[in-house]
N, C-alpha and C positions, 0 to 999 in steps of 0.2 A: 589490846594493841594501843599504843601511844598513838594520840593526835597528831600528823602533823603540825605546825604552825605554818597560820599563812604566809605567804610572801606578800607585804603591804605596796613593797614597792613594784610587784609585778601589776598590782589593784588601781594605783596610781598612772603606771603608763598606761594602760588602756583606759583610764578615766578622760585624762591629759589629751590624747589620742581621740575619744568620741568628743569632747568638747570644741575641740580644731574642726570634725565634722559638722559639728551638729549647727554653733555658732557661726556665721558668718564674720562676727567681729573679731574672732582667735583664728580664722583660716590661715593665717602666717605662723602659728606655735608647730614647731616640730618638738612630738614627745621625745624622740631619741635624742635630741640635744639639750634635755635640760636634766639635770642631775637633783633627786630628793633625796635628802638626807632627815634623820632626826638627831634635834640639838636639844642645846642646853636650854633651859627657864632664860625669858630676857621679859622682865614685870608682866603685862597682862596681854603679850604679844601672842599670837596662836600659828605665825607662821611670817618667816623672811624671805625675800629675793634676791640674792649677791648677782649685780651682772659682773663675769669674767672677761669680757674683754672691754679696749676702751673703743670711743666711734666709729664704724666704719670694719667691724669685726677685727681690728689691728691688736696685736696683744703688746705693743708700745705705743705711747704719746709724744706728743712734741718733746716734752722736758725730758726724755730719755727713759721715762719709770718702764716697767715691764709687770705686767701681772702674770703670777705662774698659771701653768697652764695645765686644766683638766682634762685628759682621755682614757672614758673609758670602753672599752670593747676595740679600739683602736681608732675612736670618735672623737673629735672636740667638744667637751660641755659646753654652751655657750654661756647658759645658765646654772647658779644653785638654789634650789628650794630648800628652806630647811623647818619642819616641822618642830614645834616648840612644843614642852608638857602639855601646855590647855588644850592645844588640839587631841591627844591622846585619851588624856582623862579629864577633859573638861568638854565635851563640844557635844554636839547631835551628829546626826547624817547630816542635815541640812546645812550647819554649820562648818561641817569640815569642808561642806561640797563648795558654801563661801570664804571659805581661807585659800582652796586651790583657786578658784576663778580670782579672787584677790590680787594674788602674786601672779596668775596668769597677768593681769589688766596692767600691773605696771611696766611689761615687757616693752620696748622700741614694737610697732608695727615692722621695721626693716628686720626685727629678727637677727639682731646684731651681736647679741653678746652685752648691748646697751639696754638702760629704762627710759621710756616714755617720760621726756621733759615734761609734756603737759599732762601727766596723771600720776603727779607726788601729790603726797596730802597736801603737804606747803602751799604748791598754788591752787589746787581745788578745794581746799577745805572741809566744810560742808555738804559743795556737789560732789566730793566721789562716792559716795554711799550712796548719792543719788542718782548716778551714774552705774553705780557697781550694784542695785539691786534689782534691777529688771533684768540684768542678765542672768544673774543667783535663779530669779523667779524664772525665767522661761527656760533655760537648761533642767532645774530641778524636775519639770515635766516632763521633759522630752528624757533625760537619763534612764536610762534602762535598767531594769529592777536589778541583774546580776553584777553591776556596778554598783549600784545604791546600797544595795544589802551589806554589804564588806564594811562601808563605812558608819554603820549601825552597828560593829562589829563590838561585841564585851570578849575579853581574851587576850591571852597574848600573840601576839605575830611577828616576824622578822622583818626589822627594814634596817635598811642602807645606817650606817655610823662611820663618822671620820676616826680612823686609827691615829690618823695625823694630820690636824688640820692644814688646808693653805692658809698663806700667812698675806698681808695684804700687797699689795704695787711694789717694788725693790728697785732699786740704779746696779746695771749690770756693773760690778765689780768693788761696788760698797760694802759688801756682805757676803763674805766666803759660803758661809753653808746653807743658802737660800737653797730651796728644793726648789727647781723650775718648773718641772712635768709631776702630774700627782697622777697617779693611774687606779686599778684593783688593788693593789700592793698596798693602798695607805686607806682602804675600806676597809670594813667586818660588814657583816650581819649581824646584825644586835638583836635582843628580845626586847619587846615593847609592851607593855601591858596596857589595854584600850579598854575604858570605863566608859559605857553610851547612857545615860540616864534615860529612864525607861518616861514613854509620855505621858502627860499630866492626862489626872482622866477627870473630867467634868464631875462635881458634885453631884449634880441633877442625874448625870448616871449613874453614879455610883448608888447613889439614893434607891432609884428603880433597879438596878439589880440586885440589892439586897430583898427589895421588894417577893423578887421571883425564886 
């Protein structure tokens, strides 16, 4: 009997989901409104953040722009994740689990649809790693093995892919065939192949177990 393939993005919302628990600092992430996708290679990126709406969760600005608009299940995305190659075939558990808290940490605290002014690289520099690694470290402990394990995962598994991408901010009536709503319809299920590098084993044991 054939494997199924997992569903990466079912492994994700309940990832997304205990971190909102677990964190005090994510109590504002709702997993049902941010949408993960996997994308294209973008240089040595391992994972992006689109906010979809502009301030104040409005899906127009002062200057008239309109960003289209994502529902799926008949929900508004407010967010997009999108998973880049290195996180598939280049990353650990550890490392994946700090790509989502990543793009978790740039979100608006209001949970807007907006990012956090003051947690772009730009103006933190330096400290957001320094910022963004005590959370990495104390979630990694509290994460429960039947979430952690997936993301150790060697194989292929199914996640979320744009059939059609959204396209960026539009002026209603500049652009005839702007798609304004993107729903399921402009989704697949893609095959993923996830390559985990197996861990470095210490000389000094390796040494002794040849020993025995």
């Amino acid at each position: 009997m054939v494997r199924r393939r997992p569903n990466f993005n079912k492994t994700l919302r309940a990832l997304i989901r205990d971190i909102a628990t677990k964190l005090p600092e994510f109590a504002h992430v709702k997993a049902g409104r941010i949408l993960v996708v996997a994308g294209e290679a973008r240089r040595a990126s391992r994972g992006t953040v689109k906010p979809l709406c502009f301030r104040g969760g409005k899906c127009r600005d002062r200057r008239g722009r309109r960003k289209p608009i994502i529902r799926i299940r008949n929900r508004r995305m407010l967010y997009c994740i999108t998973l880049r190659p290195l996180f598939f075939r280049g990353s650990s558990a550890k490392a994946r689990l700090e790509t989502v808290v990543h793009e978790l940490f740039h979100m608006s605290r209001r949970f807007d649809g907006t990012l956090h002014s003051g947690r772009r690289h730009a103006v933190l520099g330096k400290d957001f790693a320094r910022k963004l690694r005590p959370l990495v470290r104390r979630y990694f402990k509290l994460c429960p093995p039947e979430l952690l394990a997936p993301l150790a995962y060697t194989g292929e598994v199914r996640v979320l892919q744009w059939l059609e991408r959204p396209g960026p901010a539009y002026v209603p009536g500049t652009h005839r065939r702007v798609r304004k709503v993107y729903t399921e319809d402009q989704l697949y299920y893609g095959i993923t192949r996830m390559v985990t590098p197996k861990p470095r084993v210490r000389r000094e044991a390796t040494a002794r177990a040849k020993l025995h």
